[in-house]
Structures are given as C-alpha cells and as structure tokens.
VEXGU-720465 format. One record per residue: z, x, y of N, C-alpha, C in turn. Coordinates in steps of 0.001 Angstrom, whole numbers, plus 500000, padded with zeros to 6 digits. Each point is the difference from the previous one (the first is absolute). Layout:
<atoms>
ZXYZXYZXY...
</atoms>
This chain:
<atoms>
500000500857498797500000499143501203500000500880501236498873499824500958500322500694501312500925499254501153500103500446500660501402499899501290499685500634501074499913498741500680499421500419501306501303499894500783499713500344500972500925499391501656499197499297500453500644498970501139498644499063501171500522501060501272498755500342499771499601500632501578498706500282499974499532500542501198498142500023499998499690501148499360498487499500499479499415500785499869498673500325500130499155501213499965499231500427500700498786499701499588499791499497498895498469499635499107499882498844500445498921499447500342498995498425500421499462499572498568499941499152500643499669498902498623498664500258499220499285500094500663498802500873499741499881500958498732501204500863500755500046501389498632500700499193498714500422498373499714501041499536499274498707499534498846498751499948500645499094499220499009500143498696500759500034499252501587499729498685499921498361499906500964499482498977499858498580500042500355500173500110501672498925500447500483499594500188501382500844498762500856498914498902499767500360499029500735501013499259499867501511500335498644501003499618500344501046500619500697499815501847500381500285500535500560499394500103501401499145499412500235499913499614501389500595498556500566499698499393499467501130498890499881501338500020500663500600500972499113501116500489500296500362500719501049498910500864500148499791500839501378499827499234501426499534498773499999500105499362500852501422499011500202501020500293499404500956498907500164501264501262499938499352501690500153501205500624500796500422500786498355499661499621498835500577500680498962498832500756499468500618501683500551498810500816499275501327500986499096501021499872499728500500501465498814500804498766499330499665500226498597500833498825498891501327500524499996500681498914499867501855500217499726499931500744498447500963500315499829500252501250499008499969498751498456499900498733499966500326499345499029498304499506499817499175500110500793498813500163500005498908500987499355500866501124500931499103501505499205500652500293498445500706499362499732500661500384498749499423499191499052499623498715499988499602498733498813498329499957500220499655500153501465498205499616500067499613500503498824500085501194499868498551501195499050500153499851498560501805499127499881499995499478498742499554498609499755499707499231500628500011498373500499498384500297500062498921500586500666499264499848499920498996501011498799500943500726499387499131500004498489500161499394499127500644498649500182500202499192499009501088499979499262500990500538500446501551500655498860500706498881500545500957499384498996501217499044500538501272501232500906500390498783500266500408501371501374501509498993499815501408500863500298501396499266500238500380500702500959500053500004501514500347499767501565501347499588499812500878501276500116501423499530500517500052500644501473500330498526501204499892500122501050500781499086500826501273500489501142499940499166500542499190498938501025500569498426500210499345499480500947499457500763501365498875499740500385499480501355501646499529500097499740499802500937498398499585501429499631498370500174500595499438498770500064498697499963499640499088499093498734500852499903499385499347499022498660498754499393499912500131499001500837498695499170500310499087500832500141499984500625500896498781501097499896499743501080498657500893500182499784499629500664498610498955499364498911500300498666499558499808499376499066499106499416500365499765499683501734499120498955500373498314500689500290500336501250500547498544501588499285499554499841498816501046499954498879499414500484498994498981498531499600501052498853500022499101498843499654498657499723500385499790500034501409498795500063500791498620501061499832500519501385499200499433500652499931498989500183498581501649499421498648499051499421499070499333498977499979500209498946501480499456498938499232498250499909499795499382501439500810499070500271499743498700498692500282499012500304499610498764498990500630500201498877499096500857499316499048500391499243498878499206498620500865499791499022499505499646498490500466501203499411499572500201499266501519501039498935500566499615498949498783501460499074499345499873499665498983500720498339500121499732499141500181500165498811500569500806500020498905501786499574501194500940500165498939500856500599498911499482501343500350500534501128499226500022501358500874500969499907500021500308501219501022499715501449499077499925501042500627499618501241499521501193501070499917500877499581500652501320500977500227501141498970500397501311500115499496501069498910499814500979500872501028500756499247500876501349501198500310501133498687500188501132500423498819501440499321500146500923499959500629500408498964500775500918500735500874501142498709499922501587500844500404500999498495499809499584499037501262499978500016500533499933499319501197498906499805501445499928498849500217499242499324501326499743501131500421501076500322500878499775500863501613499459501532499248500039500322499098499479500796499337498362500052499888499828498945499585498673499766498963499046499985501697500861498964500968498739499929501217500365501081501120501238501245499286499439501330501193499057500633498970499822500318498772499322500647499627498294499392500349500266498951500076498323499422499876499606500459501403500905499888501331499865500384500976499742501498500237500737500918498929499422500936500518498765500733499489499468499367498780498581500442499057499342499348500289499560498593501061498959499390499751499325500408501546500406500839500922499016500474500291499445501168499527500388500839499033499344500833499408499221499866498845500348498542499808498955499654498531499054499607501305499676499459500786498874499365501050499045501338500147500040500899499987499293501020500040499076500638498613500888499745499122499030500197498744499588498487499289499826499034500789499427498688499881500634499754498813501649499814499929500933499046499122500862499157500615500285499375499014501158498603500631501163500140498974501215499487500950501098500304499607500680498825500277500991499530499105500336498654500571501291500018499376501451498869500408500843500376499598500552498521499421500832499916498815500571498605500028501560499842499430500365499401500507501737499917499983500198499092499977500930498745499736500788499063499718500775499648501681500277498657500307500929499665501252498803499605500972498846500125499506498757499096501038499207499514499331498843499277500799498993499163498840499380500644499406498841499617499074498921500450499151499198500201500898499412499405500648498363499533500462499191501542500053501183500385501004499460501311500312499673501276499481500993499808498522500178501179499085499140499493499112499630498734499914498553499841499152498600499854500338500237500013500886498755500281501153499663501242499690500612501043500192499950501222500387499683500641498232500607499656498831499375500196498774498741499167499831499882498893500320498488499428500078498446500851500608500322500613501254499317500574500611499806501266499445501164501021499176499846501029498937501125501114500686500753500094498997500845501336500808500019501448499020499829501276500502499766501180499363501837500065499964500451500578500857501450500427499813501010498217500411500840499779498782500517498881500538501801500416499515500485499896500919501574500122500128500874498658500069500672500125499061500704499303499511501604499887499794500699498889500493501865499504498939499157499535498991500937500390498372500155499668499259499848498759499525500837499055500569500480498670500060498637499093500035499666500231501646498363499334500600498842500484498627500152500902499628498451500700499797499792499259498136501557499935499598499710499464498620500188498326499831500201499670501425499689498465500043498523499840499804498906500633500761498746499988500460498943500680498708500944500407499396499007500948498134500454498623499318501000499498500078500168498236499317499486499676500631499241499639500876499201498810500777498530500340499699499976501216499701498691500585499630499274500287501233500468500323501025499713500490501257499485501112500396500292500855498929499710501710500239500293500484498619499125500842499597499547500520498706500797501374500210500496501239499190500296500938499909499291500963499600499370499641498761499583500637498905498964501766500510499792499245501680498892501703500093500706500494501177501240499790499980500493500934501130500317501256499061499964501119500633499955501363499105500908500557500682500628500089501362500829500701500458501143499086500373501127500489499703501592498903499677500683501000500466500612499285502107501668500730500038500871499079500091501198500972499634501074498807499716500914500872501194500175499696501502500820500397500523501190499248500551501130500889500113501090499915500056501034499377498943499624500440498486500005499758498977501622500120499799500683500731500640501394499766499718500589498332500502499466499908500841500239498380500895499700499441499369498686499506499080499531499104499233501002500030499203500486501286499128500928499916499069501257499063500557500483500566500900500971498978500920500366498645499885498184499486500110500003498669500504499517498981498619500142501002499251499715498984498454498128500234499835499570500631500472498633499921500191499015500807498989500692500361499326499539501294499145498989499280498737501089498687499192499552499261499057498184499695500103499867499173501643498936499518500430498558501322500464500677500585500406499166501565500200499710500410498772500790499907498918499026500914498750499339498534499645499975498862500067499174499250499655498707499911500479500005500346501465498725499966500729498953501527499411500724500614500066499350501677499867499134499860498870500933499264498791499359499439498797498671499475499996499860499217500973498928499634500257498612500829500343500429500971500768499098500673500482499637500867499209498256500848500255499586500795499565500609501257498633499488499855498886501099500848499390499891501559500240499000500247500859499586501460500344500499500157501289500479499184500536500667499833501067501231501109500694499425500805501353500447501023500424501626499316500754501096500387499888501611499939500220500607500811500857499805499058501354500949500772501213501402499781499982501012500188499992501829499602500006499992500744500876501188499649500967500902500465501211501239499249499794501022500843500474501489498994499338500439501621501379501201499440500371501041500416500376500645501015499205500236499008498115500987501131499288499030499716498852500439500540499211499380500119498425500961499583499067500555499202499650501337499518499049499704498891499370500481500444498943500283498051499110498463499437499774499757498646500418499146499507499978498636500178500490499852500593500853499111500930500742499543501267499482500781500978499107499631500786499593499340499649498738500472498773499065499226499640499295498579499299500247499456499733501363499001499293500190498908501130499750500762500998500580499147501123500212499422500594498641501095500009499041499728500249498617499334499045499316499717498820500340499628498892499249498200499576500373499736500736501773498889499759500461499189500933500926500764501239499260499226501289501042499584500748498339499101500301500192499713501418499597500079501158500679500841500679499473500261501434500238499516499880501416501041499621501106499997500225501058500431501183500706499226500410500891500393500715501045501471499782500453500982500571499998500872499605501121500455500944501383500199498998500838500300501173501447500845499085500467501388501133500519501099499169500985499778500465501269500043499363500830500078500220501649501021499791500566500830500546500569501312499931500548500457500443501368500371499397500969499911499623500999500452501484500640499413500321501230500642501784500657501162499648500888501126500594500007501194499722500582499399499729502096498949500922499825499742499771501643499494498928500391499408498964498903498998498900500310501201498917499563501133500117500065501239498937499850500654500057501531500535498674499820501238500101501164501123500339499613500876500426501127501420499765499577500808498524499345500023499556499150500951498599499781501435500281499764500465499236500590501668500039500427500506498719498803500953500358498629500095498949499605501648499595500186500111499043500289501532499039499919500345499126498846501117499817499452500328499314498944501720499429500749499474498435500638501441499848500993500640498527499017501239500551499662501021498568499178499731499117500822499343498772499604500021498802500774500005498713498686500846499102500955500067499153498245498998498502500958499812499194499043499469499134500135499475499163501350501095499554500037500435499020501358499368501082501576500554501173499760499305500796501493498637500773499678499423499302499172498594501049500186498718499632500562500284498255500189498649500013501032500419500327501818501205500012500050500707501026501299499302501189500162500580500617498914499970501497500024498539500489499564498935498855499773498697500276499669499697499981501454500398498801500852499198499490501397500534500838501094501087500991499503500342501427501266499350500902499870499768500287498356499044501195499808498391499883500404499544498592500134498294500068500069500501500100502047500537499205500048500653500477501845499759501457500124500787500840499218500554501682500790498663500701499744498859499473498926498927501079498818498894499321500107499821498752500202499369499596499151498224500108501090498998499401499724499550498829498570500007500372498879500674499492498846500520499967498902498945498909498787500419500605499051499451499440498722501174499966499151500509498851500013501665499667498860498956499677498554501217500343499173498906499571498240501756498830499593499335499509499295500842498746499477499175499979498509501274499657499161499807499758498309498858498773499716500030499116500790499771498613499565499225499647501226499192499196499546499016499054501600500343498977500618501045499156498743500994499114501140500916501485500592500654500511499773500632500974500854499538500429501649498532500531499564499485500589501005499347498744500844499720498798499765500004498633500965501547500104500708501033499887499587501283499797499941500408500897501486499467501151499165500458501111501638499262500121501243498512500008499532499389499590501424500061499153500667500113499133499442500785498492500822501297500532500843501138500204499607501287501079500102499489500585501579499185501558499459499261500545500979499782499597501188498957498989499997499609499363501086500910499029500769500807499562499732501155499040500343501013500727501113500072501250499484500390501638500428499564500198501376498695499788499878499306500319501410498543501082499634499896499922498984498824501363499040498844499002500084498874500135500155498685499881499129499735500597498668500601498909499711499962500616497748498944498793499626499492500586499066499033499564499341500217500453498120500017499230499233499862499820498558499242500934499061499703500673499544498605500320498868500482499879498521499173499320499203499879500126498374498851499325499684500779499599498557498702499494498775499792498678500215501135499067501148499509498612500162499264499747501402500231501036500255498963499558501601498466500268499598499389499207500581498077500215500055499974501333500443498526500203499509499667500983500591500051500175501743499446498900500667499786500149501144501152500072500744501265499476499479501240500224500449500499501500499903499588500144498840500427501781500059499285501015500777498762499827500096499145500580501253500640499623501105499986498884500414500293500062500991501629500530500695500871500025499014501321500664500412499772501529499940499206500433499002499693501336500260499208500173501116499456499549500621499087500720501238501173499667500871500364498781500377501337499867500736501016500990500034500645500376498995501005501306499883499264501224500220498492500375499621499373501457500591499586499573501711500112499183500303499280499933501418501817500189501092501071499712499356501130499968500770500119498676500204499499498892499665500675498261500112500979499881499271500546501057499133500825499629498692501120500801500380501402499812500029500749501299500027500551500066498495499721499236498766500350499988499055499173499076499040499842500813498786499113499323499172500971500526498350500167498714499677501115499965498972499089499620498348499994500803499521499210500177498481500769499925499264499072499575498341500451500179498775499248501478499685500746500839499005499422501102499023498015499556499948500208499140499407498344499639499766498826499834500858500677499032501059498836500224501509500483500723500575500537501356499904500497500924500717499090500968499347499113500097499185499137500386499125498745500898501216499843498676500428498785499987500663500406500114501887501096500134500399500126500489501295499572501412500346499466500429500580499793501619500366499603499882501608501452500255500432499902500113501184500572501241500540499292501190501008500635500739500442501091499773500967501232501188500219500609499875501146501052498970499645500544499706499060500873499277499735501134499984500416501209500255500893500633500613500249501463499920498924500197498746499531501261499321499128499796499320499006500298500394498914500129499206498776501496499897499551500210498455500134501351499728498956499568499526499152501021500385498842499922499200498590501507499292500345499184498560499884501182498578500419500769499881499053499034500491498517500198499321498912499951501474499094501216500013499252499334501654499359499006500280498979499317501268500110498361499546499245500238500175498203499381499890499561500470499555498336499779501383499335499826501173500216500027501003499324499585501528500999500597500535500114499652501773500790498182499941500484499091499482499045498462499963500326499761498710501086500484498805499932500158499315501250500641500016500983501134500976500389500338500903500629498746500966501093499766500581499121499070501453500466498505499324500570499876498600499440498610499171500591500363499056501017501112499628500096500435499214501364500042501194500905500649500562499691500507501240501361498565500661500062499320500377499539498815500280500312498976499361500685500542498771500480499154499201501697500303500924501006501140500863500483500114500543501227500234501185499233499674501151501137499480501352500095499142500370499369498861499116500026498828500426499939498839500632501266499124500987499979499080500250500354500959501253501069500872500378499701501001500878500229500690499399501204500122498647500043501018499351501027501409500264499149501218499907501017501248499671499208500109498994500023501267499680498858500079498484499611501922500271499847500315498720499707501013499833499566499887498856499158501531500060498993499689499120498578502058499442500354499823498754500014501543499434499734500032499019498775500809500711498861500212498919498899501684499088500678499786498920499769500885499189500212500942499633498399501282500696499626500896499988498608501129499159500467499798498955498604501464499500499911500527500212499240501442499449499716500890500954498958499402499883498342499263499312500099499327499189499022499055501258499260499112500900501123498729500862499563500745501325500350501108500308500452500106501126500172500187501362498606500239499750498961499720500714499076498938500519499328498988498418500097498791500374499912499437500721501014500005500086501150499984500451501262499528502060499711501597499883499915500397501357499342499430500676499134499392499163499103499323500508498828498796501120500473499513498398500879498512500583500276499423500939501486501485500164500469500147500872500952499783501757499420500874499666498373500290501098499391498343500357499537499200498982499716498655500354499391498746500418500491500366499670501693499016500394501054500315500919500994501611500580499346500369501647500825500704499317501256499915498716500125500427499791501837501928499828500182500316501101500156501141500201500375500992499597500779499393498819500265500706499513501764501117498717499472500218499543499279501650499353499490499340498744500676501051499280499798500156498418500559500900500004501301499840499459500837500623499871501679500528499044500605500367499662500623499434498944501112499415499680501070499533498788500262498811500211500744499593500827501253499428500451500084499924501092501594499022499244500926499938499125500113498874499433500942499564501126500937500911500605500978500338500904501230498653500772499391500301500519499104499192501598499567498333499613499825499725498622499625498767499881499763499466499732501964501061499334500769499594500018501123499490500969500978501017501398499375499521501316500493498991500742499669499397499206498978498474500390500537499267499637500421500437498499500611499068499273500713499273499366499739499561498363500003498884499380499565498793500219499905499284499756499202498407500551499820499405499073501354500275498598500050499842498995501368501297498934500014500370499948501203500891498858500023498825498447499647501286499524499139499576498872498978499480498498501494498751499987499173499450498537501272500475499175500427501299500026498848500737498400500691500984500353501374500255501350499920500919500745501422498681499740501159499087500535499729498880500429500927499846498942500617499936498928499607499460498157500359501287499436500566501622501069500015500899498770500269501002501199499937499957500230501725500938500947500710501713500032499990499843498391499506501366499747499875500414498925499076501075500565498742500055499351498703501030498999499999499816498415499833500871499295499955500906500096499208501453499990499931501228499910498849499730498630499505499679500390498173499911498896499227501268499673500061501110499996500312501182499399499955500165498727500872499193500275501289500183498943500370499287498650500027498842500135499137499006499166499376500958499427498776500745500985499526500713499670498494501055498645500572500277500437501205501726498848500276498954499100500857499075499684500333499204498864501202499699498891499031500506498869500693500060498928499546498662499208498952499609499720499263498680500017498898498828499627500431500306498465501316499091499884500233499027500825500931500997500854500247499237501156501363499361501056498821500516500627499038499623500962499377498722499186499579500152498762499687498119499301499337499031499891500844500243499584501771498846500340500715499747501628500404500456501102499538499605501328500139498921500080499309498868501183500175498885500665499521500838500475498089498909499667499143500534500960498636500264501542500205500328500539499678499945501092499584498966500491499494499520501344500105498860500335498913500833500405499114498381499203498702500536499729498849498543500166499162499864499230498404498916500199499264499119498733500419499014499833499831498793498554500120500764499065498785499917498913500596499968498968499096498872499776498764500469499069499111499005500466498658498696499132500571500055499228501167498951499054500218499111501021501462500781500925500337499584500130501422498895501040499816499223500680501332499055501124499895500896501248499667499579500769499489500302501341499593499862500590501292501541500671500433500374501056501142500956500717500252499756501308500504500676501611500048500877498901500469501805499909499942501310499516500562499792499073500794499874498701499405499879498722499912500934499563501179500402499045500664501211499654500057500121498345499860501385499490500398499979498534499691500325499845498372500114500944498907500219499967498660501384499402499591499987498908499277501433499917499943499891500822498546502257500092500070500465500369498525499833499268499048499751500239498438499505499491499253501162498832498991501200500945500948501246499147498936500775499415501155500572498843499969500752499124500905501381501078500319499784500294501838501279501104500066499900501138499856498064500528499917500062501497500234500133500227500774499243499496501198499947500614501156501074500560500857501027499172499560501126499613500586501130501740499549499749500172498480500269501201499231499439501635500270498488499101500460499386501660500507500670500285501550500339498870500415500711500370501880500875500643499966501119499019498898501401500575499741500181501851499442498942500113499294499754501631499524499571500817500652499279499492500984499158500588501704501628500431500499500025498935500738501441500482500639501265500524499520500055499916498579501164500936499513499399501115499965499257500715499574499428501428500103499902500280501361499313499349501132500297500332501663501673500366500143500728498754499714501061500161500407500967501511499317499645500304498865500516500384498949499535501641500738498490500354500874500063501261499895500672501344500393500894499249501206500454500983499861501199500607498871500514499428499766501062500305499046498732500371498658499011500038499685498773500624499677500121501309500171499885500459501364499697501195500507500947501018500110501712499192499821500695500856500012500305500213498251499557499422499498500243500131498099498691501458499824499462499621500541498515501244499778500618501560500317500871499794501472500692501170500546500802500452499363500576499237499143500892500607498980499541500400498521
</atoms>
C-alpha cells in the first residue's frame, strides 16, 4: 500500500494519462496540479486495476474517480437506460455535489451524468435515464427501487465506485450495494474509497476487488487547523442553555443530535433562544435540506442542527463550532462530526456536552483518540475569547434583547396578541429558513421553553462564577 500526505504536487494531469480536453477542462476552472489522492490512484484507475482509496473527506476524491471514469468511458455508444459507469454513494447531498462537480467535465468529452436519490420526485430522474446517462450516481435505496421498476438496466456498466464505503457500512447500506454491483458487468472495473478499511468494508473489498491497488492519503499537519476540543459536565435539563451560549461566544455552529425527533426538538429550542436554527436529516425533502444548507453557508443560519446521517453530506468550510448535543455512538463518529470544523486549515473548536450518564463512556473514548483534556465544566468565557466567527443574526436585527421573564409573568391574553417566536413551518405551511408564528407542538410548551429561557438568563451568572471555580 502507498501513503501519501495531502499536499501539492508538481505533476499535471496530463503527465497522469488523462486526455487533453479533460485537462483543459480543468485548466479552465483554475485546477492545473492533482491533489496527492489523485496522482496516486489515476495511473492505476486508468489502466484498468481496481483501485482501494483510503482518503479523507477534501482529499479530492471526486476528482480522482471522476478522471478515471470519463476517461474510460471512451467513444462507447450512449445506451438508452443503461448507464456505462455506476458510482455509490450514502447520501443526497453527496450524490448531487458529486454530479455537480463531473458534469461539467463529462460536457466536454460529450457525456452525461445524472444523479438519483430518494426525498424528491421521479419525473426528473426518469427523464434523465430516458434520454440516456453514461455516468449515473446513485443512493442505494432510490436506485434499487428504479432496477424493480425496470427503469435502468445495469448489466453494461463496467466501471463500479463505491464511495465512502465506511458510511454505507454505517448506514445499513452495504446488504443493498453488493446487490446492485451484482448486477453489473462481471468484468467490471472496482473503485472503493472509505475513510477506514475494517469489518465490513474490508470484506467488500475482498469480496469485489481483484487484487487491488491500495493507497492511503493522509492529511499534512500544515493543511489542518488548530481544533480546540472541550468535554464540559452538563446534565440534561441545562444543555440547550449551555448549547445557546456556546453558538453566542463561537458560533455559526453545526450541533449533531442522536435522533431526528431530537434534532426537530432543539432547533425549535434554538430558535425560541433568539438563533436562526434550522433542522437537517433523513425526514426532510430534499429541497428542505438544500435549502438550509445554502442558508447556513451563506450566514442566514447561525446554527444548523444534524443527525450522523445528513451530516453525511454537509461540507462546509470555515465552520467555526461543533457541539455534540448528543454523544456520538462510537470514537469513528466522533472523529466525523468533529471533522466539520478545521477544515481547509481554519481553526475550529469541538464541545461534547456529558452527563453523568456518558461520562465513562466518555472516558473510554477520550482514552482511544489520545485526547487528554478530562471532563470540566462549562467554560463558555474561553470559547468567547476567541471570539465569534459572526455575531449570530438574531443580535444583528435586535440591538436590544427582551427578558423572557417578563413575557413568562404577562397576563395570557397579552402574551397571545404578541408576534411567535421563530420557530419550524407548520406541516401545512410554505417551507422557510426560521419561520415564525410556529406554535409548540404539546399543550404548555411554549410556556416551558420561556420558563428554561429565563432560568438559564437568570441563572448566568452564578454560571460564570461556577466556571471560575
């Protein structure tokens, strides 16, 4: 196995074996020297060798895999309904950045690339196999609804990647992936990229590579940020507090939550707070999840609260804060949550939120990822001293913050002609970045989220002097 570092390097794509005009291509959109996870897999990828890419997210991937495909797919005839090259991927926001970033480079060697995922309609994803697709990217889920519907044939795709193959493993996805592959070509050339190589994954590799190539790429300490991690005792009852000081002192923030009622649960919370939080998972549409992601990369968002799974497909630079609300289920969901911030060599900071409940486990996996820093209490102060990445929109819009306390004691009928709060859309209403007018969903939340507003206000300082000590 070779072992690279990511850092540049000095050979063009050109010298890698890719054709003229996809290296001009490229040359026109600013990328002329391949990332090191590039120069390492092309020359094996395009002589035809199954290739296993251990790489982190950044690295380059898409481009790796997305050369070689384009390059074999050679002068072949477009095949109504049968794609020529397959690529797996767990998730949406996945499947339509990759299509985004190969289909203007398939436009140059006159191919089509098309992508289909689950959480929107057909019309379009059968449209688009009707009309003929060379490279078609695919969830699992969508793509073996549509081989039962008899929608799209397999049988002559010849080139099969399966990226981010540890995630699939993750997400139960593995079963349905060797079913599809099955399908395809039995001469059929085998791209894998995974994060790690373990367990189930390493058997895919054994089960559907021939004698692969392997190359790890591993990230150069200079092309990282600094990340600052915290592990602060907080039990139950104070952690959407001590979540809504920290996205205050750090943030815009990306919180992860176990569960999707959870992560509804807190952005609601959030926003009630005074935050522009917004939701992401496996029950929102697609267009809902686009659209909170462009919202949180554009700065409308000061918080965007995920599950593990649609947290899959976020890749946003400049992150400044990640809490884990909820603690992540093993040391590897750990190291992939915290890996939203300090990327692209920004610093980041990481706050796990422990109750007495996880703190052993806590410990464990402190012990398994070297991070030395114990359990605390909360320091809000310290994340403040480094200063917000931007003060959060809801300050910016409203110079001066009303005490929910005194909304909490005002007589009912006055609190009912006030404006809602921002909150989530109703299940009947239009889809929008921090809604307001939302009521609580249970008779007497609202009333519960005030009362928790103002005990944490009231509560901070005696907060601040527990931190000092």
């Amino acid at each position: 196995m070779s072992t690279f570092p990511i850092s540049g390097t000095s050979a063009g794509f050109g010298d890698l074996g890719v054709p003229q005009a996809l290296a001009a291509a490229l040359g026109r959109r600013g990328i002329t020297a391949p990332f090191p996870i590039q120069a390492a897999t092309l020359p094996d990828s395009l002589a035809g060798r199954d290739v296993c890419g251990m790489a982190p997210t950044g690295s380059g991937k898409t481009l790796a895999f997305g050369l070689a495909i384009l390059t074999r797919l050679g002068a072949g005839k477009r095949g109504h309904r049968h794609p020529s090259a397959l690529v797996l991927v767990p998730t949406r926001e996945l499947a339509a950045q990759i299509e985004a970033e190969i289909a203007p480079l398939a436009a140059a060697v006159d191919a089509r690339v098309a992508s289909i995922y689950g959480g929107v309609g057909y019309g379009k994803q059968l449209g688009a196999l009707q009309r003929g697709v060379d490279v078609l990217i695919a969830c699992p889920g969508r793509l073996a609804d549509l081989v039962e519907r008899r929608c799209v044939d397999l049988s002559l795709v010849g080139v099969v990647v399966v990226d981010e193959a540890d995630r699939m493993a993750d997400m139960g996805f593995l079963p349905a992936v060797r079913r599809l592959i099955d399908m395809t070509s039995a001469s059929r050339q085998t791209l894998l990229f995974s994060a790690t190589l373990e367990g189930p994954v390493e058997k895919l590799v054994k089960d559907y590579q021939h004698n692969p190539v392997r190359h790890d790429v591993q990230p150069a300490r200079a092309d990282e940020g600094h990340v600052q991690h915290h592990f602060w005792r907080v039990e139950a009852e104070d952690r959407v507090a001590v979540t809504a000081e920290a996205i205050t002192a750090r943030g815009p923030a990306i919180v992860f939550c176990r569960t999707r009622r959870g992560a509804d649960r807190l952005s609601d919370r959030l926003a009630r707070s005074g935050l522009q939080a917004e939701a992401i998972h496996g029950d929102r549409s697609q267009v809902q999840r686009d659209r909170a992601l462009a919202a949180f990369r554009s700065g409308r968002l000061d918080v965007l609260v995920a599950t593990d799974v649609a947290s899959r497909g976020i890749h946003v630079d400049a992150v400044p804060l990640v809490v884990h609300f909820d603690p992540p289920a093993d040391p590897t969901d750990y190291v992939h949550r915290a890996g939203r911030t300090g990327r692209a060599g920004a610093d980041g900071t990481v706050v796990s939120l422990v109750g007495h409940e996880h703190v052993v486990k806590t410990k464990l996996m402190q012990k398994k990822l070297g991070l030395s820093n114990g359990i605390s209490s909360p320091d809000v102060p310290s994340l403040a001293s480094i200063g917000p990445a931007r003060e959060p929109r809801a300050l910016q819009s409203r110079p001066e913050r009303k005490d929910p306390a005194a909304e909490r004691f005002a007589p009912r009928a006055d609190r009912a002609k006030k404006p809602g709060a921002p909150g989530r859309p109703s299940r009947g209403g239009a889809e929008r970045i921090a809604p307001t007018g939302a009521s609580p969903k249970k008779p007497g939340g609202a009333r519960r989220i005030r009362a928790g507003a103002a005990q944490a206000r009231s509560s901070g300082q005696r907060r601040r002097q527990d931190v000092r000590r």
